[in-house]
N, C-alpha and C positions, 0 to 999 in steps of 0.2 A: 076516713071511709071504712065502715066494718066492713070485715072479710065474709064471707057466705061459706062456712065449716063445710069439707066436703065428705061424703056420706058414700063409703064406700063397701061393697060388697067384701066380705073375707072370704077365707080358705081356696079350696080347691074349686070352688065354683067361679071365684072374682078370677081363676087363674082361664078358667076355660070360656069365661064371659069376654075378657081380654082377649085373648086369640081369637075370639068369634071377631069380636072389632075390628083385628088386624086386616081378618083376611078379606070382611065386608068394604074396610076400607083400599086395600089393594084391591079388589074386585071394580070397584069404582073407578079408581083410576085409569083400570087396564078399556073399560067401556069404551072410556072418553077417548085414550088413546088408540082402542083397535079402532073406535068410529070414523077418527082422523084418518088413520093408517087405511081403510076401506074408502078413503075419497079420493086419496091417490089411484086405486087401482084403477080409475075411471080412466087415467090419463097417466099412463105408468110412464110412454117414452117422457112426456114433457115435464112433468114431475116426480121423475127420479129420486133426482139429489132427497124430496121430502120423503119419500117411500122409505127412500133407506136411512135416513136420520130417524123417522118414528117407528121405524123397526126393529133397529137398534136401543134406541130408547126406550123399547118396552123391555131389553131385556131385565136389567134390574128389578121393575115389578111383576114380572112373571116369575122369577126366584124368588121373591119374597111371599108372593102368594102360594109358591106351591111349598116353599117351608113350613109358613104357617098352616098349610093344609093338612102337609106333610105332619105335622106334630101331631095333630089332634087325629089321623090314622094313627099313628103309632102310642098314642094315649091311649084311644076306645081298645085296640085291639092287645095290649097289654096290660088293660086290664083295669084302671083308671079309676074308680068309683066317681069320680064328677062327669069325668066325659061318658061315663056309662049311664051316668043320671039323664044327661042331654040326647043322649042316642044317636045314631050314625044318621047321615044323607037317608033318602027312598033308595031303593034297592037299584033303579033303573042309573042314577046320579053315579052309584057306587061304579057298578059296573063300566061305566062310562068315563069314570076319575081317569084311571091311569091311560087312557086312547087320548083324553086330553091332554096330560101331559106331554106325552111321549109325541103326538103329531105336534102341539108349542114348539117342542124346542127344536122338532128337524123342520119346522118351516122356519124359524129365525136363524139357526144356523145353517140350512142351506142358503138362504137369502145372502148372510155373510158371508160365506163361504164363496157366493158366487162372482162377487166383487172381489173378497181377498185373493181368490182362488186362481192357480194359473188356466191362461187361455184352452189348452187341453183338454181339462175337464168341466168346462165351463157348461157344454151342452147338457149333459150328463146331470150336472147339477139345476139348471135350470127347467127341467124336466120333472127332479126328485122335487124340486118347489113349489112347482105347479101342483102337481099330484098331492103332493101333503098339502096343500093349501084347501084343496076341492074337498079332503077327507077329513082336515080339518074346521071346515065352515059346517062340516053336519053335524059333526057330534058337537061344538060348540054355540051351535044353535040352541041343542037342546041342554046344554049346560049350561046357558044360560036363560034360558026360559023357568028352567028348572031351581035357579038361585036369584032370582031377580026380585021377587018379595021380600027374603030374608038379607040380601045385598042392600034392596031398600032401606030395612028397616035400622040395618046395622051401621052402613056407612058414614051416615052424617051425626053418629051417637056421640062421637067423641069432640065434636064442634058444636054441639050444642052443650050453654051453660048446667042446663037441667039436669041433660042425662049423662053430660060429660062428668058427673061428681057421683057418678053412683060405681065407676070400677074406676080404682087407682090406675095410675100409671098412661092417662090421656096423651099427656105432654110427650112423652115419649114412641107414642103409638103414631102421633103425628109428624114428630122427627124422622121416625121413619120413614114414612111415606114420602115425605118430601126430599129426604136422602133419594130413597131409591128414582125417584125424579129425577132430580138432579143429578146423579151420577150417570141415569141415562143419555141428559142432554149432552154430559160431557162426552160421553163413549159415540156419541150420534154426532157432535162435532166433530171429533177424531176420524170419521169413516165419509165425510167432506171430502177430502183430497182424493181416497180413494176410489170413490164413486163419479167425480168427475173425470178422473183419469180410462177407470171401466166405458164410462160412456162415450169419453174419443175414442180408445181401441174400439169399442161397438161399433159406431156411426163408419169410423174407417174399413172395418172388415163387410159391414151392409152395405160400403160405397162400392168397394172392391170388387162383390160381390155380385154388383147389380154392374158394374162397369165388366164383367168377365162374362157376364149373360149375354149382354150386349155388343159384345166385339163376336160372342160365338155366333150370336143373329146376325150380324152384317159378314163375315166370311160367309157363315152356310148359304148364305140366300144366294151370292150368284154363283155358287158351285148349281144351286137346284133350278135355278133360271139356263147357265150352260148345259145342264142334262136333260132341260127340257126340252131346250132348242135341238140339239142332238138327235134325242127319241124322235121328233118330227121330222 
């Protein structure tokens, strides 16, 4: 069977055509995975264990995206001539980069944090998660509103035959991705024992808790039933 010669962009442009790949392709995957992660939240007590398994599991692709990200700011802005060919984000994206990032990773590591984290500070953290979560579903909104056509266009370039032969280095851009998957699964199995463990101590301090409200109701009541009788 002939082979199909592949046809591939040079220089510094096939390097910046690449890294667009990378990160259209981590953009993609992080979709699929936050879409999941956001169906949990529907049913966070019952669904736990999965919240914090594809939580975890994103972390990997949200490092890979923001290196790849990361590279191509530090190209345009030192000065690059291909990435200066290509040109930065809209100015709104720009401005908006770094609140992405920065709200990502304290809602994933406060999340972890919450379960690794001793009982102590667990309020405190569960608090800081919420709150990063609310400030980051706005700006994330519109960061991806704002990259969802070029996410489009880029994502599936490197799995199709056609376009996949026009920047070297496909094979490897996919490895990738499937790496940072997979290492996520694993890092998301690994935090299994700890999250069912978080979730007894929970349910037991909620029991406690509602069992210590409950014993306060039945003493006070016939203290205010004897004072009331008294008053009369």
């Amino acid at each position: 069977m002939q082979t199909v010669p592949e046809v591939s962009r040079g220089g510094e442009d096939a390097g910046v055509e690449a890294n667009a790949r990378l990160t259209g392709g981590a953009a993609a995957v992080l979709l699929v995975l936050l879409a999941a992660e956001g169906a949990t939240i529907l049913n966070v007590r019952g669904l736990l264990s999965a919240h914090v398994f594809l939580g975890v599991l994103l972390v990997p692709p949200v490092l890979l995206k923001t290196i790849s990200t990361g590279w191509r700011f530090l190209q345009y802005y030192r000065g690059s001539p291909a990435y200066r060919r290509k040109g930065p984000p809209p100015l709104v994206l720009r401005l908006l980069g770094p609140a992405v990032v920065v709200l990502t990773l304290v809602v994933l590591a406060s999340g972890i944090a919450l379960v690794l984290g001793p009982s102590s500070v667990r309020g405190q953290l569960l608090t800081l998660h919420k709150v990063s979560f609310v400030l980051w579903l706005a700006v994330m909104a519109i960061h991806v509103l704002g990259h969802l056509a070029e996410t489009a266009r880029l994502a599936p370039a490197d799995w199709f035959r056609r376009t996949r032969r026009e920047v070297a280095g496909a094979g490897g851009r996919q490895w990738t991705l499937v790496a940072s998957v997979v290492v996520g699964c694993v890092l998301g199995a690994a935090m299994l024992g700890p999250t069912s463990s978080y979730h007894v101590q929970r349910h037991h301090r909620d029991g406690n808790t509602a069992t210590s409200s409950q014993l306060a109701h039945r003493t006070s009541y016939p203290k205010l039933i004897h004072a009331l009788s008294g008053a009369s």
